[in-house]
N, C-alpha and C positions, 0 to 999 in steps of 0.2 A: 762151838767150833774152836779148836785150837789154833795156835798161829805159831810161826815162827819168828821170831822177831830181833834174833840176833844179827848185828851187822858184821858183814865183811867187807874190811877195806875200808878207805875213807875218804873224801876228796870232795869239794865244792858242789851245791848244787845244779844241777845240768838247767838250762834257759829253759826245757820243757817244764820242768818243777815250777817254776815260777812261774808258768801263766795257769797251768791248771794244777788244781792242787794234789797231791798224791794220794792218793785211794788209803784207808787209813780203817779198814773192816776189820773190828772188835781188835783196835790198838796196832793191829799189823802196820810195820816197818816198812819200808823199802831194803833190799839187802843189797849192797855192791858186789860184784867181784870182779875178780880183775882178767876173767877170762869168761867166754861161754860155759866153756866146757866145763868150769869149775858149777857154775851156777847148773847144768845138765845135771852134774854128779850130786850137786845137790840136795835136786829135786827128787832126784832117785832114792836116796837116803831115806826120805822123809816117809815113807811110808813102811821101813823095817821093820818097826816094832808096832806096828799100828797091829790092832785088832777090830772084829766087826762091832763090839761093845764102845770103841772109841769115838770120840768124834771126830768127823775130817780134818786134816789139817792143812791151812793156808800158807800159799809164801808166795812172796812178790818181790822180785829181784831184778837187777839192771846188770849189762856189762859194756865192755867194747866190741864195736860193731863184727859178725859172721853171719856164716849164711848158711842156717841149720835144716841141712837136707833130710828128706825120707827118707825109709832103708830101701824104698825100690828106684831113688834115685843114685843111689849108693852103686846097682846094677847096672845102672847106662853104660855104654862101651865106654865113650871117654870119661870115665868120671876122675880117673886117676888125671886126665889131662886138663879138665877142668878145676881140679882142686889145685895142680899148679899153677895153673892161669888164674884163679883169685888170690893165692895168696902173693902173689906178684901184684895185685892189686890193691893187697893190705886188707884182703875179706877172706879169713881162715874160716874153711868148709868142714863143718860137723854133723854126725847123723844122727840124729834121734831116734828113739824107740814109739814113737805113736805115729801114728800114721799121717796122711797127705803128704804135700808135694816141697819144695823149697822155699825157705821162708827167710828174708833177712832182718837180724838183728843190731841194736847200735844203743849209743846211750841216750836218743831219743824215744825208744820203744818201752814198754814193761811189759812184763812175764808173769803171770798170774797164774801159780798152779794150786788146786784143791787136789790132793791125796785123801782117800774110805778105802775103807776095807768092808766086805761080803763076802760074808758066806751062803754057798751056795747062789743062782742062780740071782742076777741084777742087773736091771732096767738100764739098757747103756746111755739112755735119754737121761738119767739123772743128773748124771755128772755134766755134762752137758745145759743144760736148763737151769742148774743151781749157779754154776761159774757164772754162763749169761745176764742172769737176774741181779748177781751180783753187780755183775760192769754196768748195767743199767741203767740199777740203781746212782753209783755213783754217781756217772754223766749225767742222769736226771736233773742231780743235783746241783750241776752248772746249767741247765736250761737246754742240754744235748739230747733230745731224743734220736734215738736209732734204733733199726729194726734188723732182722736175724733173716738171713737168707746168703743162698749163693750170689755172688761177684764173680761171674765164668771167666772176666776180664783181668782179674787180680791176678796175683800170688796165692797160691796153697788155697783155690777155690775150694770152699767146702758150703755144706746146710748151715753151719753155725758162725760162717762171716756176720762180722756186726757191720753196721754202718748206716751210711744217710741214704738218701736213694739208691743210685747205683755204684758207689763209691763207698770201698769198704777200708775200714782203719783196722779193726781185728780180725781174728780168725782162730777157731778153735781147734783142738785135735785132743784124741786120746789116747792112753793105753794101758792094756790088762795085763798084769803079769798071775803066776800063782806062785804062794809061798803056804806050805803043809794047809793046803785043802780050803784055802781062802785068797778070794782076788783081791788084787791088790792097786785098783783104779787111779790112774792118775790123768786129770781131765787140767789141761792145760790153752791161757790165752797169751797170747803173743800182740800187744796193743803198739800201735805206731800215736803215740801222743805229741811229736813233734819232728819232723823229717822232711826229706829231699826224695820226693815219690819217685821225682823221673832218676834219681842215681838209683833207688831200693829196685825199680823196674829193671833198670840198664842191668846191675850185677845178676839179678836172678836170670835174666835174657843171654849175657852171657857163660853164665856156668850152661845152660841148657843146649845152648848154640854150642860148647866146646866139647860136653858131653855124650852129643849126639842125641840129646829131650825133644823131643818137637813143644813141649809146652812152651809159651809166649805169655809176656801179659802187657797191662799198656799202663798207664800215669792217670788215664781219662778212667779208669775204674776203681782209684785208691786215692785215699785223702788221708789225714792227720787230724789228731782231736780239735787241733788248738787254731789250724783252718776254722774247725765249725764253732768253736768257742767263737775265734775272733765274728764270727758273723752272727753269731747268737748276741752277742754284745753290742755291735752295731745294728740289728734290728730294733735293738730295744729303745737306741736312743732316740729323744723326742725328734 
């Protein structure tokens, strides 16, 4: 698996680094940048020149906090009125190209994208299953087990929420482009490893409310890694 592993930007480590360690899959970097949108553009890049001979390539990157909508939230009647109403609130509204619902970002969150290429005809479970396995692994590795299911209660509910019981700290999403006769997958996780659940709730609630969305979600169905760290830590002790 290839990686990307050049930085942008530069600036102190954020308090979530320091409690849990940063994901570090075959040498990959964390990437800063100093916008969403920058880190979007990105991720989009990353798979130009890929072929299906290649191997996929990873990249894990941080910005300042937004709140990066689907393109069918893009459709709500107010979405023009809700994207003034957050950035009045310091949370600039972005759409992404893979699917599900509103998801907010910050610089306690990571972004975990795997880019393949396929030709012809691929399993959309892959990308999917490999990303997952991947975050697993790592959290495994602090004593975090978590399991893969819907959180109807979250933000951006999908099949491939990660999380503890009913409280989920990630969530996956996909998307296919074609470029001359080959797809071009990019399977993306969006991880809350350190954050303020009921504000993450509160913005998505209101872009939705000013949008005209009926989706809702609540605090009581999302948690943060470093929540489950700090309780994996204090089970252990004598």
């Amino acid at each position: 698996m290839k990686t990307s592993t050049d930085a942008v930007g530069s600036g102190p480590s954020t308090a979530a680094e320091k409690k849990l360690r940063p994901p570090s899959f075959n040498g990959t970097e964390v990437r800063r940048f100093l916008t969403a949108q920058a880190g979007l553009d990105e991720q989009e890049r990353l798979g130009e020149d890929l072929t299906p001979a290649d191997a996929p390539v990873l990249m894990i990157w941080q910005a300042p906090r937004a709140l990066i909508a689907g393109r069918s939230d893009a459709r709500l009647p107010g979405f023009a009125r809700a994207v003034q109403e957050l950035a009045v609130e310091g949370w600039p509204v972005l759409v992404r190209r893979s699917g599900g619902s509103a998801c907010p970002v910050s610089p306690g969150t990571l972004q975990i994208v795997l880019v393949r290429a396929s030709a012809g005809k691929s399993d959309i479970e892959v990308g999917y299953r490999t990303l997952a396995n991947l975050i697993e692994g790592w959290l495994s590795g602090s004593g975090i087990s978590c399991e893969a299911g819907e959180r109807t209660g979250a933000f951006c509910p999908g099949r491939y929420d990660l999380g503890v019981g009913l409280r989920k700290f990630a969530g996956l999403s996909q998307h296919w482009r074609s470029r001359r006769q080959t797809a071009i997958i990019t399977t993306a996780a969006s991880i809350i490893v350190e954050g303020d659940v009921e504000e993450l709730c509160r913005v998505v609630n209101l872009f939705y409310r000013e949008a005209g969305g009926e989706r809702r979600c609540f605090p009581t169905f999302v948690t943060d890694v470093n929540r489950n760290l700090r309780q994996v830590s204090s089970e252990g002790r004598p």
